[in-house]
N, C-alpha and C positions, 0 to 999 in steps of 0.2 A: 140430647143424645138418647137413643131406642133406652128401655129399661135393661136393665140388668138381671136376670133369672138362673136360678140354678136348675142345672140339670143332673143326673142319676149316669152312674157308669152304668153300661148294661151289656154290649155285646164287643167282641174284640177283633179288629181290622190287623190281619196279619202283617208283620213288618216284612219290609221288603229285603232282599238280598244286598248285601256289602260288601264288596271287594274289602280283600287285606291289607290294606297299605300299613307300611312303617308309621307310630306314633309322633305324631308331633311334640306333645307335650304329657309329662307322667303327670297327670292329672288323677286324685282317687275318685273310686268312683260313690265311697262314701259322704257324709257329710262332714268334711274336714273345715271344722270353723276356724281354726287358724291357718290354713292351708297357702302361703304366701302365694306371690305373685311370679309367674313363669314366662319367663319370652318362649314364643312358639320361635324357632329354629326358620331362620329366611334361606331358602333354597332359593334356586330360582325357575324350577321348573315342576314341582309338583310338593305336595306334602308330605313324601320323604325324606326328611333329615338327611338321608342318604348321596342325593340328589346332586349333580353337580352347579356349583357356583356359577353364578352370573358369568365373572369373565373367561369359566372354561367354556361353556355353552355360546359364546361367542366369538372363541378364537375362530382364526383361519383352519380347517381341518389339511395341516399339509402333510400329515406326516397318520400312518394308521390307528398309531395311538391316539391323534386329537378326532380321527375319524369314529375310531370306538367311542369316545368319550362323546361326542354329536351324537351317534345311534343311541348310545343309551340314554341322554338326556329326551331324546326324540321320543323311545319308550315311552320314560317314566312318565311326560307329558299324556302319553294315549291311558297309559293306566289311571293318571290322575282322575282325566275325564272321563273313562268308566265308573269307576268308582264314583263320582259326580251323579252321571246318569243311572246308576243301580237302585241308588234307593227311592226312586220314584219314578222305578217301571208298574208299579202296582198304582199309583196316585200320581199323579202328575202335581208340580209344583208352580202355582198359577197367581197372579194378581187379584183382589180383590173384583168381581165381576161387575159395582158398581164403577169401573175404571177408575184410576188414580192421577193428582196432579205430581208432577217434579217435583223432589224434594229441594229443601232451597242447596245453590251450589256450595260444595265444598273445595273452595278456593285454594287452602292452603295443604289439604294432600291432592287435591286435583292437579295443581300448580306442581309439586315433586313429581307426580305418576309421568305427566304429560314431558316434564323436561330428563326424567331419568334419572332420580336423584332417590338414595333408599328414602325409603317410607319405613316410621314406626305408629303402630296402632295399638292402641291400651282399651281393649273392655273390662271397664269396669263393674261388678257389679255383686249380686250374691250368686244364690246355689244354681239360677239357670242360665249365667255366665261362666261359673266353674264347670258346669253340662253335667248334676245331677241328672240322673233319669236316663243318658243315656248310654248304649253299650257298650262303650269305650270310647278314651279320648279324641280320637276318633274324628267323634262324630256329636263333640261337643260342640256350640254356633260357632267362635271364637277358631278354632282349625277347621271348620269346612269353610268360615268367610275366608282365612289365607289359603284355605286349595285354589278356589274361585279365583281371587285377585291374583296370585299364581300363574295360575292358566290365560287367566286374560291379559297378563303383563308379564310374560317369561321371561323376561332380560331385567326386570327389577328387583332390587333386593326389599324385599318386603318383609317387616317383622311384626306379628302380631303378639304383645303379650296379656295372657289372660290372669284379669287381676280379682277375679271373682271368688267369692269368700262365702260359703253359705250360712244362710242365716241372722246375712246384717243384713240394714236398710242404712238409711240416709246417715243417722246420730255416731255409726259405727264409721261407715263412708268416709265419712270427713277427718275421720280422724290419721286415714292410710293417705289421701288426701293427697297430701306433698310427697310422701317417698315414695307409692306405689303408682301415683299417675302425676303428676309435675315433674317431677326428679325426670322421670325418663324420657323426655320432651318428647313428647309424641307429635304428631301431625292430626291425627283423628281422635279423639276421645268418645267408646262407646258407652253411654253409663244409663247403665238397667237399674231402675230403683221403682220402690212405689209396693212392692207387693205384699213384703214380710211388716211392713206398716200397717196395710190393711188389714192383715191375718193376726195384728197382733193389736188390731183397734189403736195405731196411735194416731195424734190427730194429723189428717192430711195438710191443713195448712201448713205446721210446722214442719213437716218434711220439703215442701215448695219450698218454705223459705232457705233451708236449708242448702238444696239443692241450688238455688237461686244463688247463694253464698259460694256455692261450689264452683258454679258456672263461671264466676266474676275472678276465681280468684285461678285458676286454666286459664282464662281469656287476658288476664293481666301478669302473668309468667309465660308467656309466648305467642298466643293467637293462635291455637290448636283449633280447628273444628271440634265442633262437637255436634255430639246426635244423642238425644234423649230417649228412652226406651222403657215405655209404660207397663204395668202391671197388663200376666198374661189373661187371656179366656183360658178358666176352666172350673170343675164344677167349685174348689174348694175358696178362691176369690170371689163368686159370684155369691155365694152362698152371706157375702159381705156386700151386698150391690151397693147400698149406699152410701159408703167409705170408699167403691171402688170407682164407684161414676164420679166421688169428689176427687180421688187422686188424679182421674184420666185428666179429667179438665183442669185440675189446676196445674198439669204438672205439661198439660198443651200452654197454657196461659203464660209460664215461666219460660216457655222453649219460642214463645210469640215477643215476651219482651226482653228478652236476653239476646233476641235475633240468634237461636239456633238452630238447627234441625230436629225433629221429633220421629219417631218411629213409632207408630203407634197402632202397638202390637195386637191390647186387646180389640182393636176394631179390624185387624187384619186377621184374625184366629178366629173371630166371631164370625167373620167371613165367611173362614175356610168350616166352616159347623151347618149356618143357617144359608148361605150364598151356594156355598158348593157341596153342599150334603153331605161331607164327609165325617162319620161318627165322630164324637169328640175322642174316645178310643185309639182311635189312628192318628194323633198327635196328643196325645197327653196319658201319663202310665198313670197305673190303678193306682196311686196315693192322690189324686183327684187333681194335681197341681203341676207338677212336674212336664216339661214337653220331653217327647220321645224322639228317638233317633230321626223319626221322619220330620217331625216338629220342629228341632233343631236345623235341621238340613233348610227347611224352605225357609224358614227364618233367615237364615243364615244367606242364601239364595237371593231374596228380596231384598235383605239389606246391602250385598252385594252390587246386585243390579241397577241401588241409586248411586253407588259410588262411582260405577263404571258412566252411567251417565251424567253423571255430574265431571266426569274426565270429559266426556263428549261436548259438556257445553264450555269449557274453559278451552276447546281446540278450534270451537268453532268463535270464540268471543264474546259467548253470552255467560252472563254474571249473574243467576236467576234468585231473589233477594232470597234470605234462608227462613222468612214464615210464610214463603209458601208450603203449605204442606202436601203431604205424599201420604195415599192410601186412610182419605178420607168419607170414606161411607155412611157420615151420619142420616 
């Protein structure tokens, strides 16, 4: 893997504009270490809570009231996808330029999306899963990935709950474990780890293992997918290269023999720096660490876009094993 180097904040890429939409989830936007776990609210048409239900949004419109209730679901859908498109009229939200393979399929919420069965999804993680950094809930990863899937599945009930806690890692993780992510049998499991380990020098192995322990014991309570989700680029993990290039890879390694999914972010943010020029500024806020609203967004976007493809290969029949990986630029 490229080295690791830290960089200096120096100049500021203005954030782009954000439609208002209604909150998904009261998320603070401090750092709330015990802050439990929140199901984002499943609409079926945009991420207003507000929104109406799946089965109104598909009645017959026979009578003017179910025809109001169509138009304004019809709306909410257009405002969703402004909002979508707003915050990256200034930056466009792009793939890594070394192009990416498929990530492997995810079978068992591809298998619900495709037959129309709700879907529940639990990210797990710390403060850049709760969506410190950015300017409301908003436009934390965890409610822009259910606007996304939303839009792209309007008739499904989708719930995304964000279980992210800031300022643990793995030793904390495991211990919410069973009630915040088993207990609510999810279909998807996001789990961001790897970074407050680094920052706080513990050793990487022990965390793999950890992890690895996590993996087995979701995968033996239900057969959830999972997708793993590496420490991010920026200057304040880099400024730790060599604890961070061991977590990357060991925690690729565990997602390689666990047969999961990996997201792997810092090589995808490194991208978006060195690949596509865009200041480190323009995704990640002056505490050197944190991703910012646009940060969150493309994130959120990308991870998105493997899920919707991975819907694509379970319609067409293909089963794509889950180490392959997605968004591999070494």
């Amino acid at each position: 893997m490229s080295s690791l180097r830290p960089f200096c904040l120096t100049t500021w890429l203005a954030g782009p504009a954000a439609a208002a939409l209604l909150l998904l989830t009261p998320a603070s936007q401090s750092h709330a270490q015990t802050a439990p776990a929140q199901a984002t609210p499943a609409p079926a048409q945009s991420a207003d809570p507000a929104s109406a239900s799946p089965s109104q949004t598909t009645v017959a419109a026979t009578s003017p009231e179910q025809r109001g209730i169509t138009a304004r679901a019809i709306d909410k859908v257009k405002q969703a996808a402004k909002s979508a498109s707003d915050i990256f009229n200034r930056v466009p939200c792009q793939p890594p330029k070394d192009g990416s393979k498929a990530m492997g399929s995810l079978p068992h919420v591809a298998g619900k999306l495709v037959a129309g069965l709700p879907v529940v999804i639990v990210a797990f993680g710390s403060s850049s899963t709760q969506g410190f950094g950015a300017s409301s809930p908003e436009f934390n990863y965890p409610n822009r990935l259910a606007a996304q899937l939303r839009r792209h599945y309007p008739t499904s009930d989708i719930s995304v709950i964000n279980a992210g806690v800031g300022g643990e890692d793995a030793p904390e993780m495991m211990k919410r474990l069973q009630t915040q992510v088993i207990d609510m049998h999810p279909d998807l499991v996001i789990w961001q780890v790897g970074t407050n380990a680094v920052l706080r020098n513990l050793d990487p192995g022990e965390t793999a293992k950890m992890v690895e322990d996590g993996i087995s014991r979701i995968q033996a309570a239900g057969g959830a997918d999972i997708v793993l989700v590496d420490p991010q680029y920026s200057p304040a993990v880099n400024q730790r290269a060599e604890s961070a290039g061991k977590m990357v890879k060991l925690l690729s390694k565990v997602a390689e023999l666990r047969h999961v999914g990996i997201f792997p972010r810092f090589e995808v943010m490194r991208d978006w720096h060195e690949k596509q020029a865009i200041p480190v500024e323009g995704f990640v806020i002056a505490d050197g660490l944190h991703m910012n609203d646009w940060g969150y967004a493309c994130f959120a976007q990308l991870l998105g876009d493997d899920i919707i493809r991975s819907v694509g290969q379970i319609k067409l029949g293909v089963n794509v094993p889950a180490d392959v990986r997605t968004y591999r630029p070494m």
